[in-house]
N, C-alpha and C positions, 0 to 999 in steps of 0.2 A: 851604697846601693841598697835600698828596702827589698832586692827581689822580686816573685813573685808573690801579687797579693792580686785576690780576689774582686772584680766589680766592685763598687760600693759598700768592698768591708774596709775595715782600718787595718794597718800593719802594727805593730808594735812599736810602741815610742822610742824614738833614738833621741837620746840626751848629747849635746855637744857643747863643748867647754871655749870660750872666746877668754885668752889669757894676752894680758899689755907688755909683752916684752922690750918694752921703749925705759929711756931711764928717764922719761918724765909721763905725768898722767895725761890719758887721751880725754880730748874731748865728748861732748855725748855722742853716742851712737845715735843716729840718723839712719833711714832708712836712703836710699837714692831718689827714689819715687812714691806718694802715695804714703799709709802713715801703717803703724804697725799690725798685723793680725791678719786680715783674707790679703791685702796689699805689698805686702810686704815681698813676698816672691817674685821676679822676675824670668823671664825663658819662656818656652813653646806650651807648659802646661803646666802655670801657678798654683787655677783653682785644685789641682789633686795633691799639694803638700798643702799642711797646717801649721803652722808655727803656731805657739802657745802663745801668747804674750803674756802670761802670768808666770814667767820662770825669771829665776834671781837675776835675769839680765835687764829686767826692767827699773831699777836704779839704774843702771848705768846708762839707760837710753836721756836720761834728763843731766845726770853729773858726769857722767866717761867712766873709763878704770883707772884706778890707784896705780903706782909706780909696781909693777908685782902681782896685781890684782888681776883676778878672772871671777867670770860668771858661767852660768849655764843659761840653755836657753833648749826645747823638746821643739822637734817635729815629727809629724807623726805623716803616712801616704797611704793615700785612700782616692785609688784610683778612680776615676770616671769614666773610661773606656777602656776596650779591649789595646792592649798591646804599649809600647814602651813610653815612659813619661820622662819627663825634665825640667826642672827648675832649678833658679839659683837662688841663694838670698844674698842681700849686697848691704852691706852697714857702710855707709862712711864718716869716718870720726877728724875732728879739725882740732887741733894737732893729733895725728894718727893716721891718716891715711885710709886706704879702701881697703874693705875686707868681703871677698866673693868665696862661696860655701855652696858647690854644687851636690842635688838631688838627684837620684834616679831611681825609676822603677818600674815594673813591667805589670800591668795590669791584664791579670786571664780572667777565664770561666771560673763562676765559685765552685767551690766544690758542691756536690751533689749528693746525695746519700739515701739509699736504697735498701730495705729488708725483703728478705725471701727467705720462705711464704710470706705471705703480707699477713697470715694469717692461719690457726691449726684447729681445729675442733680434736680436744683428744679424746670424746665421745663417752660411755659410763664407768668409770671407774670404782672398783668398793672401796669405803672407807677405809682408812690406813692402809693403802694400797699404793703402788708407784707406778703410775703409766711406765709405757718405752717413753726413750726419751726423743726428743721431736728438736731437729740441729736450727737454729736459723739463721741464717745470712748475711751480716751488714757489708755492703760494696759501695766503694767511693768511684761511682765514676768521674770526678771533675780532674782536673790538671791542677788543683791545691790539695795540701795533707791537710785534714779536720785540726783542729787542737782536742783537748781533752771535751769530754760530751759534759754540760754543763748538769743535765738530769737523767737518770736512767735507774734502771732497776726496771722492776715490775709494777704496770701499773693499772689502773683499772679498777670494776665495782669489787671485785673480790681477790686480788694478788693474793691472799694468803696460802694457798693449796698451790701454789707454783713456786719452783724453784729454779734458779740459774746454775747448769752443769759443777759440777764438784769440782774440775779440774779449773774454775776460775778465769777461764777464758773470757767468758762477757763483762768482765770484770778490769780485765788488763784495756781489754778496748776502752772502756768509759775510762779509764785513765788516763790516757796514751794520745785517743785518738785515732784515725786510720789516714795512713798515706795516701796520697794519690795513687789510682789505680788501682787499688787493694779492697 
């Protein structure tokens, strides 16, 4: 289950391992329908799983597994609508049998993210001097936690004469990220 994930973001790739526990080698993996990559998925909502078709299962889709032998193979969900998904992927292999490998996941609201004030004028200050300091806000209203913030700091024609609070806090957030709700 990839959880909750965001409209038309991507989840995090899940890696899964197809091992031949037969004491003879299987034939190539086959798809049931249709040929490997957007097709390859069957159930109520294919297009929102990805299977890679460039993972080490791709030999085996032409020769099988070895007596012993496993590959991998990544999907990754990236829903297309609000609310719960499913797919299956189906290999069948001649000598080997059928192998079904269900998806699920539940596609919300992305997250959203908001600062207060949107903005401070901290009006004349003398040189070598230090304003008060002026708090601000980031609030995740969506129903996803952010992951870590990809850029941050200060930015602008002149960040130099600004600083982020000494206890570090804006800091842990671009790290971290913010939870839903927070």
């Amino acid at each position: 289950d990839y959880g909750d994930v965001g409209v038309g973001l991507s989840s995090p790739t899940q890696r899964f391992v197809l091992t031949n526990p037969l004491p003879w080698p299987t034939g190539p993996l086959q798809p049931l329908s249709g040929g490997f990559g957007a097709g390859v998925m069957a159930g109520p909502n294919p297009g929102d799983f990805y299977f890679d078709p460039n993972s080490s299962c791709a030999q085996a889709f032409s020769t099988g597994l070895a007596v012993g032998g496993s590959c991998y193979f990544d999907v990754t969900f990236i829903p297309l609508g609000l609310g719960p998904s499913s797919a299956t992927l189906v290999f069948q292999m001649t000598p080997g049998g059928v192998v079904q490998i269900p998806f699920t996941g539940n596609g919300v609201t992305a997250q959203f993210i908001s600062i207060s004030p949107a903005s401070h004028d901290f009006g004349s200050v003398d040189v070598a001097r230090t304003s008060a300091p002026q708090r601000f806000t980031l609030t995740n209203s969506g129903s996803v936690a952010t992951g870590p913030f990809v850029t941050g700091g200060l930015q602008g024609a002149n960040p130099g004469p600004f600083a982020c609070g000494s206890n570090g806090s804006c800091l842990q957030v671009l790290a971290t990220g913010l939870a839903a709700g927070d």
